[in-house]
Structures are given as C-alpha cells and as structure tokens.
C-alpha positions as CSV (number, residue, x, y, z in Angstrom):
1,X,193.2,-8.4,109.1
2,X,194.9,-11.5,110.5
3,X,193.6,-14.6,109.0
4,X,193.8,-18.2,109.6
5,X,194.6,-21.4,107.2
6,X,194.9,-25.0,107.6
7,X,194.4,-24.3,111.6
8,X,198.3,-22.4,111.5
9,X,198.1,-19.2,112.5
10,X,199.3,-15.7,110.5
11,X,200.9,-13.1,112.4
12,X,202.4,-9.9,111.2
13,X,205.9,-10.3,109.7
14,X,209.2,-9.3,111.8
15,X,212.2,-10.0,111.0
16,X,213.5,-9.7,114.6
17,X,210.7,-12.0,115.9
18,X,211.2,-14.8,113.1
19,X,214.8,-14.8,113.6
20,X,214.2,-15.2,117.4
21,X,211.8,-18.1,116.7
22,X,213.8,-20.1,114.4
23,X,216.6,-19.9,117.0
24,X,215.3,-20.2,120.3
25,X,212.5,-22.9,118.7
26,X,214.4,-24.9,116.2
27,X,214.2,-27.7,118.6
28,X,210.2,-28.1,118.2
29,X,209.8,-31.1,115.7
30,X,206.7,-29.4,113.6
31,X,206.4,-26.5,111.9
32,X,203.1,-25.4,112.9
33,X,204.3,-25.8,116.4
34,X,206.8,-23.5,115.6
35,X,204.3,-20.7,114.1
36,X,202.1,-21.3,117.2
37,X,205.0,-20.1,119.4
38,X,205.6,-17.4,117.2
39,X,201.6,-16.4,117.8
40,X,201.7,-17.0,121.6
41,X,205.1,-14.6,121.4
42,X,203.3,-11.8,119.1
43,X,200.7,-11.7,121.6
44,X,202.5,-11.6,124.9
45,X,204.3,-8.7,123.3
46,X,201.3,-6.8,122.2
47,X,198.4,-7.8,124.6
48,X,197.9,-5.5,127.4
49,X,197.1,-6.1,130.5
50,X,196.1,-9.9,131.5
51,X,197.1,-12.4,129.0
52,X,194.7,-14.6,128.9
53,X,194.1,-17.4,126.4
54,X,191.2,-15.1,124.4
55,X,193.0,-11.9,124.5
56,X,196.2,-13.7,123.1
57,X,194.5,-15.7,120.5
58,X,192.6,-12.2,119.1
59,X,195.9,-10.7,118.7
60,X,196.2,-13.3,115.7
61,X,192.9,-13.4,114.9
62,X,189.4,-12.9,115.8
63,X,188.2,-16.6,115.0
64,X,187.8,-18.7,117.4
65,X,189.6,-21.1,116.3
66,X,192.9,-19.5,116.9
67,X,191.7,-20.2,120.9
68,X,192.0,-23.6,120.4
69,X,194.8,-23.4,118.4
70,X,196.9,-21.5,121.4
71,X,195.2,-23.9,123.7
72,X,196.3,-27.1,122.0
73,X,199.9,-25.5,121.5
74,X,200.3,-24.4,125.4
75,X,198.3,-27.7,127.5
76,X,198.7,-30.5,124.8
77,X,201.2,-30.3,122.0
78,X,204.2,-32.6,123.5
79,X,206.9,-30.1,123.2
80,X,210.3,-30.5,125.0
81,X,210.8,-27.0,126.9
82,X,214.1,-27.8,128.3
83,X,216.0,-27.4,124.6
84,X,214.0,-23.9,124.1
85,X,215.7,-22.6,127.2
86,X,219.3,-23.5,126.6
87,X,218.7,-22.0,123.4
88,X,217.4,-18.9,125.3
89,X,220.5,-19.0,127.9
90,X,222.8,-19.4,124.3
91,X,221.0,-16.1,123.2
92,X,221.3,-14.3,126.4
93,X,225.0,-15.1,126.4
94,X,225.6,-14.2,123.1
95,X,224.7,-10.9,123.5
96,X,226.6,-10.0,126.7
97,X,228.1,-12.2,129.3
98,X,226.1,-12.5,132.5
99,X,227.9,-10.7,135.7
100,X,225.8,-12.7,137.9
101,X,223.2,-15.2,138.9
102,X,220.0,-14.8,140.2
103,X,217.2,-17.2,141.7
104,X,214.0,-15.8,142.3
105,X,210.8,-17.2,143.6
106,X,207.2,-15.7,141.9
107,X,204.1,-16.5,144.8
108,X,201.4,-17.0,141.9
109,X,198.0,-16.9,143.9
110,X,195.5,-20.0,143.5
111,X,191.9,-20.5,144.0
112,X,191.2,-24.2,144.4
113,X,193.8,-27.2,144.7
114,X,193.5,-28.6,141.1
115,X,196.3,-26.2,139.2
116,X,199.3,-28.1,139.4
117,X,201.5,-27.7,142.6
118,X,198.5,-25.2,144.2
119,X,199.3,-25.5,147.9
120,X,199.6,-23.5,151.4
121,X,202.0,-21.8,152.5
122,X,202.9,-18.7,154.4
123,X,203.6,-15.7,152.0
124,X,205.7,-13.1,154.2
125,X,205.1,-10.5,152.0
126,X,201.6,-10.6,152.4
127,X,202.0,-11.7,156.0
128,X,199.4,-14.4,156.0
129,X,198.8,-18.3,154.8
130,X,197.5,-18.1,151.0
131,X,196.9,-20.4,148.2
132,X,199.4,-20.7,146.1
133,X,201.7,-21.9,143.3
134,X,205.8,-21.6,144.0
135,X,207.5,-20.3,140.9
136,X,211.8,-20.6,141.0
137,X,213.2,-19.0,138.2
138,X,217.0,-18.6,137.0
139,X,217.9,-15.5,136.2
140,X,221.4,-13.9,134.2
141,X,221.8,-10.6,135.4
142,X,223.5,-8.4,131.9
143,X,224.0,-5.3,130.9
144,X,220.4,-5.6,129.1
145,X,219.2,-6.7,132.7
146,X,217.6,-9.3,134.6
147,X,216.6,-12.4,132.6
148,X,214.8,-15.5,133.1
149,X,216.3,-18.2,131.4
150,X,215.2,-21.7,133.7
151,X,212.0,-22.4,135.5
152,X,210.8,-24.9,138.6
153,X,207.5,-25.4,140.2
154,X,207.5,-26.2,143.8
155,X,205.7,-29.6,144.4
156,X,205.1,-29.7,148.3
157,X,204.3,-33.2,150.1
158,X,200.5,-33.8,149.3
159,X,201.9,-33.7,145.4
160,X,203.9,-36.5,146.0
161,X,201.2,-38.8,147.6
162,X,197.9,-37.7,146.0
163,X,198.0,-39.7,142.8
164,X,194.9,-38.7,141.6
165,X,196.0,-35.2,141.4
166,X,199.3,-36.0,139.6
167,X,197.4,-37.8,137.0
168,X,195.0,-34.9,136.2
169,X,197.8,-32.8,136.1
170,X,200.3,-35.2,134.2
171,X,203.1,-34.6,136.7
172,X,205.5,-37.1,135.7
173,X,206.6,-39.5,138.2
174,X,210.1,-38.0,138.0
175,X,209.0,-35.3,140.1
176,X,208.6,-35.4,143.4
177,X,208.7,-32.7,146.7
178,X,211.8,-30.8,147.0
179,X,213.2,-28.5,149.3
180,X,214.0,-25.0,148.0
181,X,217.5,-25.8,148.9
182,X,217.4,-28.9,146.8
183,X,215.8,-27.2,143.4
184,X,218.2,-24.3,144.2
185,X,221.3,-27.1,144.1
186,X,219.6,-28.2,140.6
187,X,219.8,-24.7,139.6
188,X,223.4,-24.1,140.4
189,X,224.9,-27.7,138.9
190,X,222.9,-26.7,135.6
191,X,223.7,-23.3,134.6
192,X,224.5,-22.4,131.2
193,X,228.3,-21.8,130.8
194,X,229.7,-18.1,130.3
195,X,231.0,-17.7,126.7
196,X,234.6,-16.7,128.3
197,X,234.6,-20.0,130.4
198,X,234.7,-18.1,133.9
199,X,231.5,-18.6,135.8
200,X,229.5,-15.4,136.9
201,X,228.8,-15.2,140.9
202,X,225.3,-16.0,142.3
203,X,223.7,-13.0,143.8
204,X,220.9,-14.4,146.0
205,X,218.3,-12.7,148.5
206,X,218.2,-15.0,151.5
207,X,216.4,-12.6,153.8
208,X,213.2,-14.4,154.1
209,X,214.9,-18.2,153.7
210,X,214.8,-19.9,157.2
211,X,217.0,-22.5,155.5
212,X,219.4,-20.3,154.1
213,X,222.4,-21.7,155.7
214,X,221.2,-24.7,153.5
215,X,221.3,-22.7,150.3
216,X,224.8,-20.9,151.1
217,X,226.2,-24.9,151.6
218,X,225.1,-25.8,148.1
219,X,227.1,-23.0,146.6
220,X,230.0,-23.9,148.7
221,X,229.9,-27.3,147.9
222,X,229.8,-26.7,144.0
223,X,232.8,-24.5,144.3
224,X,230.7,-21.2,143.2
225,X,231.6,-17.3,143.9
226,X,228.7,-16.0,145.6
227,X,226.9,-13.0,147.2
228,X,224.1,-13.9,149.4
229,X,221.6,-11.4,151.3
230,X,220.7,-12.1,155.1
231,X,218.0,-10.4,157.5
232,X,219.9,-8.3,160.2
233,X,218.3,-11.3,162.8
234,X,220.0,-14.2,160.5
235,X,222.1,-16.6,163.0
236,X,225.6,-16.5,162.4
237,X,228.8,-17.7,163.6
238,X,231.7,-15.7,164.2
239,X,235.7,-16.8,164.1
240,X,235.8,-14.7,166.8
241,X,233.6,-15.9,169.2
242,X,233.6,-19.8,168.5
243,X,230.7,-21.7,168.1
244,X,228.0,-19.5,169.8
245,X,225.9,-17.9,167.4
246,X,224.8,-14.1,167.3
247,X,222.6,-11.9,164.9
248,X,224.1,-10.9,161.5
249,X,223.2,-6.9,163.1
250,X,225.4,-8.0,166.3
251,X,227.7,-9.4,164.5
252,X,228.4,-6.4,162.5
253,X,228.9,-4.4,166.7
254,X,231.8,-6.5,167.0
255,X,233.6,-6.0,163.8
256,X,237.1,-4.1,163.4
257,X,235.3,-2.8,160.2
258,X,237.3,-1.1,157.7
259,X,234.3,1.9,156.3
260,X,234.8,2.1,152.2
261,X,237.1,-1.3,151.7
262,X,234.1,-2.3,149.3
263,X,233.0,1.0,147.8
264,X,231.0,2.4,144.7
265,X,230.7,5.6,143.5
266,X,226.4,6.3,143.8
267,X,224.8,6.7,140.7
268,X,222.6,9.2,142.3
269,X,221.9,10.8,146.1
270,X,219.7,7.5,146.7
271,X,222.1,4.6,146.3
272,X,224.4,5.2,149.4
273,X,227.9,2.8,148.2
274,X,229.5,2.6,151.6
275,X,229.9,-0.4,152.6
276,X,231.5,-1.9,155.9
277,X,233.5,-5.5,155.9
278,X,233.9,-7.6,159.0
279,X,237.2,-8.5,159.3
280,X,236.7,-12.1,160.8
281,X,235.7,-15.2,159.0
282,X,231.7,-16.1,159.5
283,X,229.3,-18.7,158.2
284,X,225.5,-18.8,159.1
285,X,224.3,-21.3,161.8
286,X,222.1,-24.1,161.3
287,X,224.3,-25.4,158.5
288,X,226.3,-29.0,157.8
289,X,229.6,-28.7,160.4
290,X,231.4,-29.1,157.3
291,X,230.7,-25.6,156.6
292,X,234.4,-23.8,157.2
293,X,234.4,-20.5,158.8
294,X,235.3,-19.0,155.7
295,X,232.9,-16.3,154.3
296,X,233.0,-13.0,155.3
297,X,230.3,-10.8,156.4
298,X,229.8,-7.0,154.5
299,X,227.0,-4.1,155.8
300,X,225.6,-2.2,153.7
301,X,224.9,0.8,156.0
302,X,220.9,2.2,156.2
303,X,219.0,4.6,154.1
304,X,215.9,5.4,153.6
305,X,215.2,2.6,151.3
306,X,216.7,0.2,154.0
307,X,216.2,1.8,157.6
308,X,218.0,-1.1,159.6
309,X,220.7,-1.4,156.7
310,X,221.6,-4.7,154.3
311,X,223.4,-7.7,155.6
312,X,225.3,-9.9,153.0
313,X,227.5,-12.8,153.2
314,X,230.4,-13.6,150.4
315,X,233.1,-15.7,150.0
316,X,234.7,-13.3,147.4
317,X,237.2,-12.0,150.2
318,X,240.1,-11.3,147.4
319,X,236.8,-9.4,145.1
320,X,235.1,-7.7,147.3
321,X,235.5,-4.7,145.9
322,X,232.7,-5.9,143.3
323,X,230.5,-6.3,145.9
324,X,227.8,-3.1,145.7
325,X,227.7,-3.5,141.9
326,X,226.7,-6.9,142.7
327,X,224.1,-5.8,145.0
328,X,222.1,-4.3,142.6
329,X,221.6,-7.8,140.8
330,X,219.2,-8.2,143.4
331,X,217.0,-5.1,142.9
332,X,217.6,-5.7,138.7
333,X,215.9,-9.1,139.4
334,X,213.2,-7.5,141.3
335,X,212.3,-5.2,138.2
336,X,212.1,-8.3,136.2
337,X,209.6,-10.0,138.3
338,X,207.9,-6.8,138.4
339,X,207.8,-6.7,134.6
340,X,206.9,-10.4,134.0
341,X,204.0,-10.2,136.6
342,X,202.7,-6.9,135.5
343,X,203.4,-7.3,131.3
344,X,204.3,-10.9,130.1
345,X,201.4,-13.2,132.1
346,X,203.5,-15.4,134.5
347,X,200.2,-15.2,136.8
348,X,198.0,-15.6,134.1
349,X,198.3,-19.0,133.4
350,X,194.7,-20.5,133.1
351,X,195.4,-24.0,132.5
352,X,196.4,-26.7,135.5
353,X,198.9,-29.0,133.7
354,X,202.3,-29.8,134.8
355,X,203.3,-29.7,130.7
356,X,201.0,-26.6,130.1
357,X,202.6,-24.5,133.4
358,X,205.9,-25.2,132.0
359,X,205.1,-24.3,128.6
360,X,203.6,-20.9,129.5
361,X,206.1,-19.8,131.5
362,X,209.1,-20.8,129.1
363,X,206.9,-18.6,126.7
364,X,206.9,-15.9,129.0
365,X,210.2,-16.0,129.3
366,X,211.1,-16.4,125.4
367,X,209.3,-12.7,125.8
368,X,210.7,-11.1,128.3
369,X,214.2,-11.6,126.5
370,X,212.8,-10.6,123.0
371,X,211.7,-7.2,124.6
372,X,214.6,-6.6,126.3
373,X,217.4,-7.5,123.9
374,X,215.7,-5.7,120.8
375,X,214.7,-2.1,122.9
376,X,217.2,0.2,121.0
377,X,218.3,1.5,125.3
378,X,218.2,0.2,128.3
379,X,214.9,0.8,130.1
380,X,214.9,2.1,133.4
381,X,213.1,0.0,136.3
382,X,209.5,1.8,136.0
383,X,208.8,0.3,139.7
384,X,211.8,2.5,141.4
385,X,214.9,2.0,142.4
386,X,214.2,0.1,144.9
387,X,210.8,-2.0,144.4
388,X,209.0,-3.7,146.5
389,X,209.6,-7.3,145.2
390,X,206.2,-8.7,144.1
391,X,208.0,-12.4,144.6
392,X,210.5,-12.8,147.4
393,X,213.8,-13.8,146.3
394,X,214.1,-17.5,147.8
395,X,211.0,-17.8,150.3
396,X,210.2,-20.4,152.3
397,X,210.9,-23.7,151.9
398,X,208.6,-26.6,152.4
C-alpha cells in the first residue's frame, strides 16, 4: 500500500520514471514539488480512462489528502512550465533527431465560460458552433513518433477585455488575443534546435485554416523548409496564369505534371506513394504581395482514405523527393492527439486557471514522451492508418 508522510507523496520506485523526473523537473525549486510531479506522472501512466484529480490522487494513495496534494501542485504551486519543456524538447532530441515539425490544435469541449480561454467557435469537425477551449501544441515528429513538446491556449477577444474573468483565472496581463497565425509565428521563432544544427521542416495541415496563406507567410518569412496541406478548394495563384486565382484541384488540371517525381515505395496496398508535382511556381491567395511565387504545388492522387486526393504546398523544390515520407508527419500527429485525448487527460483538465491549464497539459505531455521513449518497439497507431483527427490540425482562427 501507498502511503503518505509530511503531505509528500510515495509512489512506487522506477528507475526510468526518477531518472525522467530529475531531468525533465530539475528546474522546480522544491523537492516536494518535484515528487508531486513524479505522482501526477505515475498516475497519468497507470489511470485508465478519465484522469481526473480523484482517480490520479488514488493511484498514490487512498487518503484524501493526496487530492489536495495533486490539487495544490497542478492550480497553485508557482512552478515555471516553460524550463520543464525545453528540458522535454532536450530529451526528445537526445534520443533521435526530429524529421519534422508539427502544430496541432486539440478542440477541448467546455460547459460554462469560467475555465480559462472557454469561448465559441465553429468546430468543422463537428460541423456546428460549440463551447470550447483552443489547445496549439508543438509537436517533433521521430522515429519514436509524434511528440508534444510546447503548448498555447487560444485567448479570443472577450479574454482580452473581460477583466474580471482574467483575474479569476490569473491570466497574466502578458497575454492577450492572438491570431492562430500569430501563436503559430511564436511557435516557429521558438523551436528547440536539432542536435546536428540543421532545422527539421514543418509539416502542417492547413485544410481547414481560412487564413492559411497567413501561416504559409510566417514560415517563409523565418526562412523555414516546409510542407503544408491545402483543401482541394484552397485559392491559389499560379505562375502561369498571373494574378487570377484558381482552386488548388484546378490548379493541379493545368499542370505539365511529371507522375512519380516525388515517389515512395507503400508500406502496404493502402498508402498509395504516387505523387504528381506542378511544374509552375504557386503561392496561396489572400496572402502579403510580398509572398514570391515560389512554392510549388504536389497531388497526392485519391484513395479510398482520401476520395478527392491531398493537396500540399512546399517550398522544398530541390527535396521533393522527401515529400510522401513527410506526409505521414501529419497522420503520426493525428495518432498522438488521438493518444493524448483518449489515454493521458488533455480533456480532463478540471481546474479553470490559466497557471493550472498550463500545468496539466505540460504534465500530459511529460507522459506522453515517458511512454513512448521507454516502450521496448514502436507502437502502431491503434486508431488506423488513417484516423479521423479528434483535433484539426490548425483550425480556425479567431
């Protein structure tokens, strides 16, 4: 049986979990704040199904006292988060350089408007308005898959003129409403360096993004490699028709394609790896005119995972032969959000802090990247090859 003294918890000895803890939390000050974290990590591990406060705290023990304990911890203990995930993204590296990046957005379902950043917005995958918190997480893509290593909550406009609100959930003043665009920029400028000193490409799904011309600029303008998804509908402009826009799916009518230029060998008879390149330079409407024709447009041809086919946009014109391993980044990604929703609690978060939010979901994260570096094989994506993402991959911005 667990047991409890001084108000520290005691969890079951592993050497793999203390050795994690004492690296990726050297940074907290105290160490019963570090033993707290190892207790939040033990029972995100081995708590199944919602991970609520109760169900982790009984993992330790079955005194209530180890509630509080996790409570205090999580919504007011004043840990720094932000040195606990560089020392997550130093992990991650050290154990195999990322091939990409990822950002991904989680729609965590509200009731109410006191949680911190609760607002409206239209989910397209649920194809309705809902209640909702906007979740933007970083993710290396490696060899032991997805993983989260950074975290932003979306604050929309009411959250920068209801004070009230901010107070009760201590948002501090630095934050105010951003774009997606905008935290996406953040994201991009503050990426962990590669141990090797070359930067991995960003491999981003942009199909539901109605400002995604916005997002593509702010890789361009930071000088990055990227891969970007686009809805056969996106707007686009075409070297080869001046400035008059036409549908990334038209688009792809009037290439001089070249069939295989970019080309894998499928795993299995349900990845096709054709895929078709359009010649021309392209860029997506609606962007700054500073925007250069420059990127180039590739087609993944349809299957029956993707009946109208898969639309990206690179500027990687002298790699784009690495283009349909890169693809899968996206679908890797999608597992993960499947496996943090479904297994490590990023919903479950009961508390309404802006502190306690941030907390949660860097010990989520801290999680997610124990179980994954420390299974002796890679795990297969248990949702299929190709999920149905429970978050959208860069949604709407407000």
């Amino acid at each position: 049986m667990l047991e409890m003294y001084e108000g520290h918890p005691t969890i079951p000895e592993s050497a793999a979990v203390a050795a994690f803890v004492n690296e990726v939390f050297a940074s907290l000050p105290r160490v019963d704040q570090r033993r707290w974290a190892q207790a939040y990590l033990h029972g995100l591990l081995t708590v199944p199904g919602r991970k609520t406060l109760r169900g982790l705290a009984q993992a330790v023990t079955p005194r209530t006292a180890s509630a509080h304990g996790l409570q205090q911890f999580i919504n007011g203990s004043p840990w720094d988060w932000a040195p606990v995930r560089q020392a997550l993204a130093r992990v991650i590296t050290e154990h195999g350089r990322p091939r990409a990046w990822s950002i991904a957005t989680i729609t965590i379902r509200k009731r109410g408007h006191h949680s911190v950043g609760v607002h409206r917005r239209f989910d397209p995958r649920a194809g309705r308005v809902v209640n909702c918190q906007l979740a933007i997480g970083l993710f290396a893509v490696t060899p032991h898959g997805s993983l989260p290593v950074d975290w932003r909550l979306l604050l929309d406009g009411t959250w920068s003129t209801d004070t009230v609100r901010r107070g009760r959930a201590r948002v501090p003043d630095t934050e105010t409403a951003r774009t997606l665009a905008e935290h996406v920029r953040e994201l991009v400028t503050g990426a962990p360096a590669v141990p090797d000193g070359n930067q991995a490409p960003w491999v981003l799904d942009l199909t539901e993004t109605p400002d995604a011309a916005l997002v593509v600029d702010a890789l361009t303008e930071h000088g990055q490699d990227f891969l970007c998804e686009v809805g056969p509908a996106q707007r686009m402009h075409l070297a080869a028709l001046g400035r008059r826009p036409v549908s990334a799916a038209t688009a792809m009518t009037h290439r001089r394609g070249q069939p295989a230029l970019a080309s894998a060998v499928p795993p299995d008879d349900r990845r096709p790896g054709r895929f078709l390149l359009h010649t021309g330079p392209a860029c997506l409407a609606g962007g700054p005119h500073s925007v250069p024709l420059s990127h180039r447009l590739v087609m993944q041809p349809a299957s029956p995972f993707h009946r109208d086919g898969r639309y990206w946009l690179t500027n990687m014109a002298t790699r784009i032969h690495e283009v349909p391993a890169l693809a899968e980044s996206v679908t890797a990604t999608d597992c993960a959000i499947a496996d943090l929703i479904d297994d490590f609690g990023v919903q479950d978060f009961e508390g309404r802090s802006y502190p306690g939010w941030h907390h949660h979901m860097t010990m989520a994260a801290a999680a997610y990247v124990f179980s994954r570096l420390h299974h002796t094989a890679p795990r297969t994506c248990r949702h299929g090859h190709h999920p149905t993402p429970r978050g959208a991959l860069l949604e709407l911005t407000s």
